[in-house]
C-alpha angles and dihedrals in degrees: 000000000000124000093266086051103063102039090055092037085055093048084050099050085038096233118139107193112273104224084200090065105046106253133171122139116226109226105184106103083197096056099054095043082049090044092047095042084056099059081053093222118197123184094261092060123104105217123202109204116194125207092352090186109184092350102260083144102026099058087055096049087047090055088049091074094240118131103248121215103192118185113197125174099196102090088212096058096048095060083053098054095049094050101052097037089047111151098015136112095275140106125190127204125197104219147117103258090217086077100039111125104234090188087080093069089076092079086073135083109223111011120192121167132205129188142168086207122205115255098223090068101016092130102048091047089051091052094044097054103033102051121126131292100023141169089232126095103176131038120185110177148178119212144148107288105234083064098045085058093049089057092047103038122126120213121295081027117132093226096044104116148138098295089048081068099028086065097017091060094072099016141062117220137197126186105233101197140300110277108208115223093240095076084067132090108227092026108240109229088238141044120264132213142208120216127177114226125198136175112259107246118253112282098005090129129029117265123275143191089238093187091065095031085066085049097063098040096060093041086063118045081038076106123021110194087050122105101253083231087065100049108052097035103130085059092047111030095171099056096167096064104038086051087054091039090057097032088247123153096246084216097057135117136234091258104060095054112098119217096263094059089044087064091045097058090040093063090041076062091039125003125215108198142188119252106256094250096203091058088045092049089057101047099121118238130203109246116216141199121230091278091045098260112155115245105170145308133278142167128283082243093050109043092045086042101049081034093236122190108253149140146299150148137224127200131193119197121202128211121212080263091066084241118137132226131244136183130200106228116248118263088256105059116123102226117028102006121194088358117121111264131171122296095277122341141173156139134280131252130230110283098013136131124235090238105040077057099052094059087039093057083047103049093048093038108044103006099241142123119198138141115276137189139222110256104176133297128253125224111240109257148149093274091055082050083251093303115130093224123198109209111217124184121207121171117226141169112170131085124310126218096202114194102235101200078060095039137033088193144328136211147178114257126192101237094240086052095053087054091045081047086050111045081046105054111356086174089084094079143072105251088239102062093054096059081048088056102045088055095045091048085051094043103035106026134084 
């Protein structure tokens, strides 16, 4: 829409602008065909589109091809949308997009998102939709400016701080361009932005305990001026050598150390390392015939590498909710990495009973220890990768002390998203837990 166009579009709809919501109506028809171009759209793409307004975006990603998912909080606006865009490949939901579950968005293939994002809760909205992991692979969005430079800021920059690294650990970001106010109806009292946000390819940087890498992060640029030693001394007591160790002037300030060096003084801290692969190779399996009898032991090595029939266990945890956890497998997994799997799973030693290593894969991945169940047991296939797996089920609500040379991350899943998750990309998953899940949706399911 042109200026003319929304002015009249908004008397005959009867809106006025609500300065409490955020809105301000872009009116450059070349901007929003630039600003969609740039999210390079195709029709297979699922496009979330926040805080629509009067439809300048929305009307060019409908033409696209792509299916568009709007979420608009202003009830009036949301009449209006549905009306115009009848009959095409659009749904619009009236919500507040704080409380969208983004968890949803799993149940479809190729998810990008686009938002001209209020400036009042900017911010939250950007955590919220860019934490790690996500569904989403692409992120185009609008905001004001000052904020779109603190997202894309490099090191001795002004507006380099705690949220640059907070998005920038597991994304990548590029400043678009600069947006003047005047292409917007009412005129914002400040200057916008776009940046463009993707996910940081796998194993691009080293590995990190992100909980205490965003620790660290907010402890020192809690106070800028001050020297970083000084800061997070009680994590590193002995500041001088760290700061040697790392090749770190032992005088500098948050602001002048890049990412990289972030991570590396994170896992001086903590480490995250990598399973000694020659001490996992060697773990000694027990080998089974067709009915699970147990015929000898062999290596870890051996017994992935001749494809030998074996055993393993599968546990789903369950929240107060009834939704189920899942974790996403370390980088350094030797089958499935970085795919979802199960809650904690594993296989069994020699000598070792199915339920003494259930407890045992609980108690090293998540930290728990809590009363589980048999759910069914699974024949050993090509599609367990040859392992008899028993399926257990616990419930558990409390904190979880996950193992990260095991996990890259875990969360909670309502059970109907994880079959929308499943039927969409399928890919996402260790071929085992599918086959888990199959037999505890048959057996425990109605």
């Amino acid at each position: 829409m042109i200026l003319s166009e929304i002015s009249k579009t908004l008397r005959e709809i009867r809106v006025s602008p609500v300065k409490t919501l955020g809105q301000n109506f872009l009116h450059d028809r070349n901007l929003a065909r630039w600003i969609v171009d740039k999210a390079q759209v195709t029709p297979g793409d699922y496009v979330v589109e926040i805080g629509p307004g009067l439809g300048a975006l929305t009307e060019i990603l409908v033409a696209s091809g792509s299916r568009v998912f709007a979420i608009e909080k202003d009830e009036r606006l949301v009449k209006f949308l549905r009306e115009k865009f009848q009959d095409q490949q659009l749904e619009v939901l009236h919500a507040d997009a704080l409380k969208f579950d983004v968890r949803t968005l799993y149940q479809q293939p190729r998810v990008k998102l686009i938002g001209n994002l209020p400036y009042y809760v900017s911010s939250q909205l950007l955590i919220k939709y860019v934490k790690y992991p996500s569904p989403i692979c692409m992120w185009l969005l609008m905001l004001q400016k000052e904020l779109a430079q603190r997202l894309s800021a490099v090191p001795a920059n002004a507006d380099y701080g705690a949220l640059t690294l907070q998005i920038q650990l597991h994304h990548r970001v590029e400043y678009l361009r600069t947006v003047p106010a005047s292409v917007f109806l009412p005129r914002p009292e400040v200057d916008s932005a776009l940046v463009r946000i993707s996910p940081r390819p796998a194993n691009e940087l080293p590995a990190v305990d992100t909980e205490l890498f965003n620790k660290l992060v907010r402890r020192g640029f809690s106070q800028r001026r001050k020297q970083l030693g000084k800061l997070i001394a009680d994590f590193v007591p002995n500041w001088q050598r760290t700061a040697e160790s790392l090749g770190l002037d032992r005088q500098v300030r948050a602001e002048a150390v890049s990412l990289q060096q972030w991570i590396a003084l994170t896992n001086y801290v903590r480490p995250v390392a990598a399973p000694e692969r020659h001490i996992v190779d060697s773990e000694l399996f027990p080998v089974v015939d067709e009915s699970d009898n147990v015929l000898s032991q062999a290596s870890r090595s051996e017994v992935h590498g001749d494809n030998l029939r074996h055993r393993a266990v599968h546990i789903l945890i369950f929240n107060k909710k009834g939704e189920i956890l899942l974790q996403k497998r370390s980088r350094w997994k030797d089958r499935h990495p970085l795919l979802w799997d199960s809650s904690a799973a594993g296989h069994l030693s020699a000598g070792e009973e199915y339920d003494h290593a259930a407890q045992r894969e609980l108690q090293e991945e998540l930290g728990i220890d809590v009363p589980l169940e048999r759910i069914a047991k699974l024949p050993a296939t090509n599609r367990t990768d040859q392992e008899f797996i028993w399926v257990y089920q616990g419930h558990y609500d409390g904190d979880l002390k996950t193992d990260a040379s095991e996990i890259d991350a875990v969360e909670f899943f309502p059970a109907e998203v994880i079959d929308g998750w499943i039927a969409a990309r399928p890919e996402d998953f260790a071929t085992a837990f599918l086959e888990c899940w199959k037999t505890y949706s048959k057996a425990c399911r109605k």
